[in-house]
C-alpha angles and dihedrals in degrees: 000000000000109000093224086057122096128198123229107240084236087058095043095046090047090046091056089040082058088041097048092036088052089053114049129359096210088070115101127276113259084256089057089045094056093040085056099051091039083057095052087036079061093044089054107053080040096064092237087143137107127202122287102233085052088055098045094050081060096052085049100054085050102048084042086053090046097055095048090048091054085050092059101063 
């Protein structure tokens, strides 16, 4: 892509559908996709969110969890 090109959200969101639909069957329709993201757009503008530092530390713990669990066996 020309760097100078941008892609509309509504491209770039039918372009990953057709990339996640290509790789594995068991990931959602392209109706379950945009119900999805019109849930977390409400939560959102709801404030049902908490701070990003707070939400990555989580994924760390997890990943790290994961990774200790894996060397166990």
């Amino acid at each position: 892509m020309d760097p100078i090109e941008r892609k509309t959200p509504t491209k770039a969101m039918e372009e990953s559908s057709e990339f996640i639909t290509a790789i594995d069957d068991d990931e959602p329709t392209e109706e379950e996709f945009r119900a999805s993201i019109r849930r977390s757009m409400r939560q959102a503008l709801a404030g049902e969110t908490r701070p990003a530092d707070e939400a990555l530390e989580e994924i760390r713990r997890e990943l790290a969890g994961y990774a200790d669990a894996r060397q166990d066996h």
